[in-house]
PAZA-434196 format. One record per residue (C-alpha): residue number from 1; residue in one letter; z negated, y, x negated. Coordinates in nm, 2 decimals, padded with zeros to 4 digits. Each point is the difference from the previous one (the first is absolute). Last residue first. Layout:
BEGIN
  nuke  mimi       Z       Y       X
   NUM     a       Z       Y       X
...
END
This chain:
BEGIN
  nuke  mimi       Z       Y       X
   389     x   03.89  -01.49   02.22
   388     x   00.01  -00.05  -00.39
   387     x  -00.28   00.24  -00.08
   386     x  -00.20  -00.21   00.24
   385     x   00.03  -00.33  -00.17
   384     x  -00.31  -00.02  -00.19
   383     x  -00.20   00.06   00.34
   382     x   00.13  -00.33   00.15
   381     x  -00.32  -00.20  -00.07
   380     x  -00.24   00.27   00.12
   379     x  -00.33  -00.17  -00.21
   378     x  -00.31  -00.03   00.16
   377     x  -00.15  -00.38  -00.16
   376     x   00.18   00.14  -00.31
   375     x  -00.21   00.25  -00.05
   374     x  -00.31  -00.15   00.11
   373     x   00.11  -00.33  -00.25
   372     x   00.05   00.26  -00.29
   371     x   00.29   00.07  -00.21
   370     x   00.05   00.07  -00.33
   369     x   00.03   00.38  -00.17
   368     x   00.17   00.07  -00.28
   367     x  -00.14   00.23  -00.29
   366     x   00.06   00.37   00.00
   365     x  -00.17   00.01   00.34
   364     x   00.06   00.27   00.28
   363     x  -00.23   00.05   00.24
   362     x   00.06   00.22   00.29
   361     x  -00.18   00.12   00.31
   360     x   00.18   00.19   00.29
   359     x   00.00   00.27   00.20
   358     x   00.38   00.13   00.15
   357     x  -00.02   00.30   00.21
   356     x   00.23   00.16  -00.20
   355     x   00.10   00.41   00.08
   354     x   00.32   00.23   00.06
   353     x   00.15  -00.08   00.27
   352     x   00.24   00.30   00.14
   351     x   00.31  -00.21   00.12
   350     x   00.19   00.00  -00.32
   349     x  -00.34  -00.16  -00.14
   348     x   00.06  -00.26   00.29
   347     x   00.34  -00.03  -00.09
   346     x  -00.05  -00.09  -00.38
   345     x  -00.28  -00.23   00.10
   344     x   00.26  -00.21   00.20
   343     x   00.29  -00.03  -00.28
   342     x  -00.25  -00.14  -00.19
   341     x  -00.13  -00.19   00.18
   340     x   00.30  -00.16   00.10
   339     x  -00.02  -00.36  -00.21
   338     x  -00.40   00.00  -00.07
   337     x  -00.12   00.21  -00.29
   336     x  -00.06  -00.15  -00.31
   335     x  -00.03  -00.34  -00.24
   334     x   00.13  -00.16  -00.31
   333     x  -00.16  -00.33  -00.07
   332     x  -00.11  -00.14  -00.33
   331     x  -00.32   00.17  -00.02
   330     x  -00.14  -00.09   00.36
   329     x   00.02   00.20   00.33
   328     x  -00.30  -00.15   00.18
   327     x  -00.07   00.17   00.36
   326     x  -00.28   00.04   00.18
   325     x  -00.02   00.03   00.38
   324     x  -00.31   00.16   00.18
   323     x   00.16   00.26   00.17
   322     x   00.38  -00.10   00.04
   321     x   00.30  -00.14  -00.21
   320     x   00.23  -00.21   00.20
   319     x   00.30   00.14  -00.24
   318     x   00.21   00.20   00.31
   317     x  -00.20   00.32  -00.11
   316     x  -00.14  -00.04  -00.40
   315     x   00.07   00.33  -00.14
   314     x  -00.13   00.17   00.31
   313     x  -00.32  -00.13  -00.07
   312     x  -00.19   00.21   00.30
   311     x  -00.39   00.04  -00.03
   310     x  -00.25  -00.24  -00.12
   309     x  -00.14  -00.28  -00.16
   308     x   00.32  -00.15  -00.21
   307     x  -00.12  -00.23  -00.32
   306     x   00.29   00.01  -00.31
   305     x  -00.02  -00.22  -00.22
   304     x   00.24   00.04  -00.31
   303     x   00.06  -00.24  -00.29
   302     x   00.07   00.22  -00.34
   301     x   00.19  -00.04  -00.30
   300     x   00.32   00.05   00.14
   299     x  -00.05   00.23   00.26
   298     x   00.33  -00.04   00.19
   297     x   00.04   00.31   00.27
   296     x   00.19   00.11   00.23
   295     x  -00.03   00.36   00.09
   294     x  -00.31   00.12   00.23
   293     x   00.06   00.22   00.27
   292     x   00.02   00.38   00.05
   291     x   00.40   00.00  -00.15
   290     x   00.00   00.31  -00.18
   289     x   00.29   00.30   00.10
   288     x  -00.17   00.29   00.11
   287     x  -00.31  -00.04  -00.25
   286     x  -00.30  -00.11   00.20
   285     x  -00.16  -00.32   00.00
   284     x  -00.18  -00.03   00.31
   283     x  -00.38   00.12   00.00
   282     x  -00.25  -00.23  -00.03
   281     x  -00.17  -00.31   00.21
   280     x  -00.16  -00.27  -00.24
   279     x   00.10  -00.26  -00.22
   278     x  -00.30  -00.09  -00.22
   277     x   00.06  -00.14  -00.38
   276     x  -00.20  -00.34  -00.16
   275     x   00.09  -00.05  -00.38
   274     x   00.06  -00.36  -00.16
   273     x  -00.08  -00.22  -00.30
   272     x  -00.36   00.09  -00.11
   271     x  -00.08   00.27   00.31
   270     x   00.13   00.36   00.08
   269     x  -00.10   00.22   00.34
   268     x   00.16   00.23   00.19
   267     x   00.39   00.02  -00.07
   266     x   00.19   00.16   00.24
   265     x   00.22   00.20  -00.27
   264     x   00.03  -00.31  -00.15
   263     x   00.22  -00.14   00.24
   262     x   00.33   00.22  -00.01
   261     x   00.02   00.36   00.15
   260     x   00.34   00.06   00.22
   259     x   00.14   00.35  -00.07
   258     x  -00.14   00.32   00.02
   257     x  -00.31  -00.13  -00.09
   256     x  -00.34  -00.07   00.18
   255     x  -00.33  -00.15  -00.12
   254     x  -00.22  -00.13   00.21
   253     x  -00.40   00.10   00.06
   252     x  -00.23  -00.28   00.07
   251     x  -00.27   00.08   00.22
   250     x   00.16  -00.26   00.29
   249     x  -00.04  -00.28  -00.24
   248     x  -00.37   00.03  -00.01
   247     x  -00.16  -00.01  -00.33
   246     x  -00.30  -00.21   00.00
   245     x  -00.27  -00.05  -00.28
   244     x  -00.19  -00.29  -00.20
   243     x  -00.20   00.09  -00.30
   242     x   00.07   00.04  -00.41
   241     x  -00.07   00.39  -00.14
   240     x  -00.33  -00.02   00.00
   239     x  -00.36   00.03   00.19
   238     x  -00.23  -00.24   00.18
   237     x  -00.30  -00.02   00.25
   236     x  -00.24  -00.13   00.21
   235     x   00.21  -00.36  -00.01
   234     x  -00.17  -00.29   00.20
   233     x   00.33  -00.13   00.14
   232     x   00.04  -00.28  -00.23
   231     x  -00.25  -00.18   00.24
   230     x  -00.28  -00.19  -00.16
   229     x  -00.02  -00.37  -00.17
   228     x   00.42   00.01  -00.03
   227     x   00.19  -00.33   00.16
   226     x   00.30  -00.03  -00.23
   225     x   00.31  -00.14   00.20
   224     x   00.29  -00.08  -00.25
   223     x   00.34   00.04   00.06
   222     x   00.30  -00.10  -00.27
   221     x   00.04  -00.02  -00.37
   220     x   00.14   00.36  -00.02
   219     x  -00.30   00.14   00.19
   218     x  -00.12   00.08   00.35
   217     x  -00.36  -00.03   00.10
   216     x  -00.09  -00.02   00.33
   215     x  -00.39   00.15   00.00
   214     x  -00.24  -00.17   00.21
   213     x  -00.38   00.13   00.05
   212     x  -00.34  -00.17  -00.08
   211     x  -00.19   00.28   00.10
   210     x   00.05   00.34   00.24
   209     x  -00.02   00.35   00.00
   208     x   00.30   00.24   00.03
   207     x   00.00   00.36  -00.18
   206     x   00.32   00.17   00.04
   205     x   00.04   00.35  -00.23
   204     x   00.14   00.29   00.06
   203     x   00.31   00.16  -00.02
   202     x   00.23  -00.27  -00.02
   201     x   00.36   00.15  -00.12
   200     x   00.29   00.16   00.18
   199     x   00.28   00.10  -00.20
   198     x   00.19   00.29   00.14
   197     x  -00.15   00.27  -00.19
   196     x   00.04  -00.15  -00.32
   195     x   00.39   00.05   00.04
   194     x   00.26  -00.09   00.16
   193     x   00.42  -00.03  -00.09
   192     x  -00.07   00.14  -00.38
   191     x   00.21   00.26  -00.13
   190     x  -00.34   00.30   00.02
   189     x  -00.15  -00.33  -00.25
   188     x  -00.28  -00.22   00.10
   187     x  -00.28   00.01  -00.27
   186     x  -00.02  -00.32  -00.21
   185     x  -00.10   00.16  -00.36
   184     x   00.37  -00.02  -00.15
   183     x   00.12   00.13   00.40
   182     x   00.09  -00.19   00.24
   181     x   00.31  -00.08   00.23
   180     x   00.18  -00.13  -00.27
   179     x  -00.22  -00.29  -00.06
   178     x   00.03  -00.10   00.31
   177     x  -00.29  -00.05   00.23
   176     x  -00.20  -00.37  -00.07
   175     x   00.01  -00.32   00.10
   174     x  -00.14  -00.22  -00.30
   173     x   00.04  -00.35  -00.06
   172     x   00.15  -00.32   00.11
   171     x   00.06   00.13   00.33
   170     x  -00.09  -00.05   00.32
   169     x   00.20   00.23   00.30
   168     x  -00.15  -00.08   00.33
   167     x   00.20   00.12   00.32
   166     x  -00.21   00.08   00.27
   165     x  -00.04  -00.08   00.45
   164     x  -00.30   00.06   00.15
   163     x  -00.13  -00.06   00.35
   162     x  -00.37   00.13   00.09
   161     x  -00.21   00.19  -00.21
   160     x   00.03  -00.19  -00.31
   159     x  -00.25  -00.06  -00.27
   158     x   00.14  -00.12  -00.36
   157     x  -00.24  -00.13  -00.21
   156     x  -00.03   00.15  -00.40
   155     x  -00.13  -00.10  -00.33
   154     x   00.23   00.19  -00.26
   153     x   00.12  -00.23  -00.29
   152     x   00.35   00.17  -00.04
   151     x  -00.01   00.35   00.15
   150     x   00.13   00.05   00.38
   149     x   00.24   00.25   00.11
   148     x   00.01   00.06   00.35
   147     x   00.35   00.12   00.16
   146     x  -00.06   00.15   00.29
   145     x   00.25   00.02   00.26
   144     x  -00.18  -00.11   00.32
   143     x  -00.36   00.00  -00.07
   142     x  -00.27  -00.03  -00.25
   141     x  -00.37   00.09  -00.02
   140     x  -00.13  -00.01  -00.32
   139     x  -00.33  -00.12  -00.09
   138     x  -00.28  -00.04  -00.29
   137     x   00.08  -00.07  -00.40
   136     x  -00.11  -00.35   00.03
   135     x   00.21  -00.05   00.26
   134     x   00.12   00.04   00.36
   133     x   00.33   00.08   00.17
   132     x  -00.03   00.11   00.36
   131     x   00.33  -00.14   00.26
   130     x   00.22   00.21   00.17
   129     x   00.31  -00.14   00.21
   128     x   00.43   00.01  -00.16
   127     x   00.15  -00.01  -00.33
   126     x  -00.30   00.01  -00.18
   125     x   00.16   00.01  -00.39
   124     x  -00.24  -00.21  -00.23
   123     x   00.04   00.07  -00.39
   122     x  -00.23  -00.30  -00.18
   121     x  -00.07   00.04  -00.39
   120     x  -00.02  -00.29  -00.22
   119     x  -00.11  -00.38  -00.08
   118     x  -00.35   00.04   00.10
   117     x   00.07   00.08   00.33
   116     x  -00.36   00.01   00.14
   115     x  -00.10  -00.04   00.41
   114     x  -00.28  -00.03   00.22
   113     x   00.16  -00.17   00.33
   112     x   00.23   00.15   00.25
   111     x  -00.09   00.18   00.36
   110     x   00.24  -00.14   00.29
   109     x   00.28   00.18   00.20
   108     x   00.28  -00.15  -00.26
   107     x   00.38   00.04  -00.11
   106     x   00.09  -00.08  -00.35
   105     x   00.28   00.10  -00.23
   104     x   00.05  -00.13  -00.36
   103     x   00.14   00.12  -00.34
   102     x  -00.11  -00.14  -00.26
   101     x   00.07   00.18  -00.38
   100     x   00.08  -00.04  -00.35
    99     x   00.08  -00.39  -00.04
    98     x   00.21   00.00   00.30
    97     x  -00.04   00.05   00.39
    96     x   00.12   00.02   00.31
    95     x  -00.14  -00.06   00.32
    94     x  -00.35  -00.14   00.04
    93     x  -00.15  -00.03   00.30
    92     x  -00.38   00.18  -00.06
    91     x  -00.22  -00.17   00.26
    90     x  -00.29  -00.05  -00.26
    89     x   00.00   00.37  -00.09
    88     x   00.03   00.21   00.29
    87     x  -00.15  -00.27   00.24
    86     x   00.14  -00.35   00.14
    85     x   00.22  -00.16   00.20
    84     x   00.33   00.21  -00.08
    83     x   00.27   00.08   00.22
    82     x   00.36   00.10  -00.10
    81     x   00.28   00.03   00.23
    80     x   00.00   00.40  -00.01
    79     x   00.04  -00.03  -00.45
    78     x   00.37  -00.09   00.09
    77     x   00.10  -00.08  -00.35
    76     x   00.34   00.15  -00.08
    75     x   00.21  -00.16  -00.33
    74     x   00.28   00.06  -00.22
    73     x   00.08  -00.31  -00.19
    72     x   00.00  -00.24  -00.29
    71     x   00.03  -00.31   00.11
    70     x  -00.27  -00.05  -00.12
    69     x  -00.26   00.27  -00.01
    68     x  -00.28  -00.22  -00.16
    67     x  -00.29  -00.11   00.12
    66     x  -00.37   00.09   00.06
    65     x  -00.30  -00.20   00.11
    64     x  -00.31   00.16   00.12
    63     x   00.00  -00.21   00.29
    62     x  -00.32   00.09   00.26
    61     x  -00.31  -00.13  -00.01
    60     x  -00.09   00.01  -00.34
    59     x  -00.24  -00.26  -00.17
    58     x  -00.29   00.17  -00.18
    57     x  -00.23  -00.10  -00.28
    56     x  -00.37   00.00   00.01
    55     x  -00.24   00.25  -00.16
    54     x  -00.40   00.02   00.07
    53     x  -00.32   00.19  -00.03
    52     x   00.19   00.34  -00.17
    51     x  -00.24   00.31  -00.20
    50     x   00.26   00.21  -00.16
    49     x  -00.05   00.25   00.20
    48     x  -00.34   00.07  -00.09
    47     x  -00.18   00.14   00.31
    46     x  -00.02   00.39   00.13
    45     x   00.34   00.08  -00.18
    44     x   00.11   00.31  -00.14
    43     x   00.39  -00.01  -00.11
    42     x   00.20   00.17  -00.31
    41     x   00.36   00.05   00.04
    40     x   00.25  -00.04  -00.24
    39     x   00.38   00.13  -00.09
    38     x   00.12  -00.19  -00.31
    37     x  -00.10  -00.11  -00.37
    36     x  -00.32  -00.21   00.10
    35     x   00.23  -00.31   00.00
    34     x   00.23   00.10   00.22
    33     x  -00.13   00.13   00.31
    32     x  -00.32   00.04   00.06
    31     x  -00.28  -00.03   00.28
    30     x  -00.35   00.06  -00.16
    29     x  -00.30  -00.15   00.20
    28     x  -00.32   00.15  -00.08
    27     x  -00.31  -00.15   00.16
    26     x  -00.28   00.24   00.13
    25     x  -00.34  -00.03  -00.17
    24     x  -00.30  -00.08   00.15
    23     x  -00.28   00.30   00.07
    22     x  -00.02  -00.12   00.39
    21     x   00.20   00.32   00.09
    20     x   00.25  -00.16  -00.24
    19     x   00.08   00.15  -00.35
    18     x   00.28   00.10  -00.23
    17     x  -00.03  -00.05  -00.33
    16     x   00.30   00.09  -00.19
    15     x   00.32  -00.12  -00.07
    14     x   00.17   00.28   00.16
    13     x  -00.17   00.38  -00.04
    12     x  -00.10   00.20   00.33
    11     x  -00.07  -00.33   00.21
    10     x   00.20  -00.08   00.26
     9     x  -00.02   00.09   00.39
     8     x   00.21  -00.07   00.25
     7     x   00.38   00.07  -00.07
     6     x   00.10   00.19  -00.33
     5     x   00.39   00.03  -00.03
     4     x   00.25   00.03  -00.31
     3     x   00.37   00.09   00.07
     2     x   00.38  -00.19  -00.10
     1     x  -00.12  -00.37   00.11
END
């Protein structure tokens, strides 16, 4: 994270004594990135959180097995027909994925289990419903369009109020704002898309009581289920640069040109191996003569899946694409507008339009992605064929 914050209290110097009402000493818990050579936080606990009674291994519920894009293919994934039996994080269906990054989508009404990625940081878009994210570090309360950014080895549980529907991007590292964005000491620059300003941030902390509790425990070798002596919500207070945020989509600010903008103008986030952007409603391209659509397009080192959740794609008319769809565009396929979109923006503009509607959620990888059984359990099997109709 670009800005340091103080929630709850903290002593005045770090590794210090810092005492209990009862004269016992607080436990520090310092969350780091990197080998002590990154962005940190530094935690307050009542009880030691080290302090587990019990660890037994884990058997998914639901397939986490991926493959390959063969025949190699255009594809839509009707994300509508999916339903999931369980919570935010055991009733993830699993998409599309690689050795960078998971993508999966899940639909739920019911509260998850304590949580830890221990194998990188979680980005989960809310598509549609509210639901209250809880940690160590206290609560955020998410809704439609909020992307909440989640560092690797946060406890967490996912509360919703009511129906919910997310995408979850896991990677195999860090999810951070670009590079470009900041400046050499991490402050957003006047260039960026948002700023500090729009990230949203637990302001206090959550103190929960209870013993002998169960943590899922994800890690390269699998799951584990670690049952802690106390809750891991007993934080009074922490400080750093290292904590989970949101950013809601709808904050972003595009960038326009005279002429049509290419991806990385939308980018919002960057990960090992890919980049997430945000499509949202602008102002039309404007010189006299530009074509207010995208051109086709091969990205040859790059697989491109692209998440629709709002507005008007008037790229995609006559392609089956809707609210909800996602489609995968991979590197050795050249894609665009649909035959006569062209032709039909062009018109509109010539008829006084002058905005997008179009919202969307994007992440391209510069590896290849392979194929999950949710995907492929909702996939349009004529889609591929559209630009040929």
């Amino acid at each position: 994270m670009p800005y340091y914050r103080v929630v709850g209290e903290v002593p005045r110097k770090r590794h210090v004594q810092f005492r209990r009402p009862d004269g016992g000493l607080y436990a520090e818990e310092l969350m780091g990135e990197e080998g002590f050579s990154s962005d940190s936080s530094l935690l307050y606990h009542r009880h030691l959180p080290t302090a587990i009674l019990k660890a037994e291994a884990v058997t998914p519920e639901i397939s986490t097995r991926l493959e390959p894009n063969l025949p190699l293919s255009p594809r839509h994934f009707r994300t509508q027909q999916l339903t999931s039996a369980g919570d935010l994080v055991s009733g993830r269906v699993l998409l599309a994925g690689n050795g960078d990054v998971r993508l999966s989508y899940a639909t739920t009404d019911r509260p998850s289990e304590l949580y830890r990625n221990s194998m990188g940081d979680e980005c989960v878009y809310v598509q549609a419903g509210r639901a209250r994210f809880e940690s160590t570090y206290g609560v955020i309360e998410a809704g439609p369009g909020d992307y909440v950014v989640i560092p690797t080895g946060t406890i967490h549980r996912w509360v919703p109020d009511g129906p919910v529907n997310a995408l979850v991007i896991a990677a195999s590292g860090h999810i951070r704002p670009p590079k470009r964005y900041l400046s050499q000491h991490g402050q957003f620059l006047e260039h960026a898309p948002y700023c500090e300003r729009d990230l949203r941030a637990p302001a206090e902390p959550l103190t929960v009581e209870g013993e002998e509790v169960p943590v899922l425990v994800r890690t390269r070798g699998g799951l584990t289920r670690l049952v802690y002596r106390n809750h891991p919500f007993d934080v009074v207070g922490w400080d750093g640069c290292l904590y989970p945020y949101a950013f809601n989509i709808n904050d972003f600010e595009p960038v326009v040109k005279k002429t049509h903008a290419p991806p990385p103008v939308h980018q919002t986030f960057e990960g090992p191996g890919f980049v997430v952007c945000s499509f949202c409603p602008r102002p039309l391209d404007f010189h006299p003569e530009s074509v207010p659509i995208p051109y086709n397009h091969h990205n040859v080192d790059s697989d491109e899946f692209m998440f629709y959740v709002g507005g008007d794609y008037s790229a995609r008319q006559g392609s089956g694409i809707d609210v909800g769809s996602i489609s995968l565009h991979p590197a050795g396929f050249t894609h665009g507008p649909q035959p006569g979109a062209v032709e039909a923006v062009i018109d509109a503009v010539a008829k006084g339009v002058t905005t997008t509607s179009e919202m969307a959620v994007m992440v391209d990888t510069f590896r290849p992605l392979d194929l999950g059984q949710g995907a492929l359990s909702c996939e349009d099997p004529g889609y591929a064929w559209t630009w040929s109709r």
